[in-house]
C-alpha positions as CSV (number, residue, x, y, z in Angstrom):
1,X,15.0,161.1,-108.9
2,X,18.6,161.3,-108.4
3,X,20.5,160.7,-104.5
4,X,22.0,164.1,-103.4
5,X,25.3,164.1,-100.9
6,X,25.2,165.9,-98.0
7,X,27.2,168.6,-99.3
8,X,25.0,169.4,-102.1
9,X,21.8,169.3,-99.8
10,X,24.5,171.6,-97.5
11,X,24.5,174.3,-100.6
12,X,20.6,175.0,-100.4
13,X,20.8,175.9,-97.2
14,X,21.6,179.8,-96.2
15,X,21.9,181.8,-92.8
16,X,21.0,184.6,-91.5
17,X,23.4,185.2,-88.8
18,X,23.0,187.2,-85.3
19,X,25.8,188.4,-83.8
20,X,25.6,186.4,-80.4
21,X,26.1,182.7,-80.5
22,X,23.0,180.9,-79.5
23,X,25.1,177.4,-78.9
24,X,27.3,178.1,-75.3
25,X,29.5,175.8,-74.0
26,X,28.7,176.0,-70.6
27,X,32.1,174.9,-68.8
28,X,35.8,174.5,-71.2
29,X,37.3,172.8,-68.8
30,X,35.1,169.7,-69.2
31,X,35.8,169.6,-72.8
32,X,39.1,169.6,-72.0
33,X,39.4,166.9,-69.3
34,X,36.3,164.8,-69.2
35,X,35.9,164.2,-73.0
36,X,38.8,162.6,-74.6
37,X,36.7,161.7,-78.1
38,X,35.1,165.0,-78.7
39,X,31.9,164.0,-79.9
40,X,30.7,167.4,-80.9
41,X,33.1,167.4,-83.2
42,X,32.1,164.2,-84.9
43,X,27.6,164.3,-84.5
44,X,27.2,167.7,-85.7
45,X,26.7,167.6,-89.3
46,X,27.8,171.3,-89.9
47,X,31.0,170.6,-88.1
48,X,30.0,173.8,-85.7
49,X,32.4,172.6,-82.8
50,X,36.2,172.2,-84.1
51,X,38.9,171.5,-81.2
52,X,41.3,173.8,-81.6
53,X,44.9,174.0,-79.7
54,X,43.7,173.2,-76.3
55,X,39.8,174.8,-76.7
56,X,36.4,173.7,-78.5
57,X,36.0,176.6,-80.9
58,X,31.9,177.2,-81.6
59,X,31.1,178.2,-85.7
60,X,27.7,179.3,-84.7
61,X,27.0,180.9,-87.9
62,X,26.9,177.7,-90.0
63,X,24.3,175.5,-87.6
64,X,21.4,174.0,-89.3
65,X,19.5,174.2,-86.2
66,X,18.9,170.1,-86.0
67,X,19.7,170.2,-81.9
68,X,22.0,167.6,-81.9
69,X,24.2,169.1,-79.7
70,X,21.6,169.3,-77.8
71,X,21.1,165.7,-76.6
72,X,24.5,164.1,-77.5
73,X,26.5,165.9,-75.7
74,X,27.8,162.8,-72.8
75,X,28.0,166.1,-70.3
76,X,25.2,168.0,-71.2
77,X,27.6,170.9,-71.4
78,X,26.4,172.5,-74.7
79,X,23.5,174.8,-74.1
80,X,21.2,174.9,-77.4
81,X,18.9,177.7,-77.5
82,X,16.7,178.8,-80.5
83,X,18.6,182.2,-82.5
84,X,16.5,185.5,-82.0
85,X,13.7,185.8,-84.2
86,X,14.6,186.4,-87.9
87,X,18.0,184.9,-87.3
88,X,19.5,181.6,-88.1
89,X,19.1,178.8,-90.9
90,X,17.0,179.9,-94.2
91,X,16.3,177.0,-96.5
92,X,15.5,177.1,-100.1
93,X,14.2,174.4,-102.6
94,X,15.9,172.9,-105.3
């Protein structure tokens, strides 16, 4: 059985997008002046939060629904909610 990378694990999986985010950062400003290292930007392995100019930018339509962000924000400021039903992360087999 051979070892996949993440990025060809990454390829099987498929979304179904909604057209309202169901990741909120709840306050900017924190993001801004309470966390210097960004650590959205570094846990979340679909790379859904990018710092961008001076504001966290949120790629919703790419999350694989793990709910990392969840519990590893330091300010609890990402709110994590499930996508509306028949939305979100479909996976297939390989």
């Amino acid at each position: 059985m051979s070892t996949k990378t993440i990025e060809e694990k990454q390829y099987l999986l498929r979304f179904k997008c909604d057209t309202k985010s169901h990741l909120t950062v709840l306050d900017y400003e924190v993001c801004k002046t309470n966390c210097p290292d960004k650590l959205c930007t570094v846990f979340c392995p679909a790379e859904v939060y990018k710092w961008e100019g001076n504001r966290m930018q949120v790629g919703y339509e790419g999350c694989h629904e793990c709910g990392s962000c969840r519990i590893g924000c330091p300010h609890q400021n990402i709110k994590w909610e499930y996508p509306k039903g028949g939305h979100g992360i479909v996976f297939r087999l390989a």
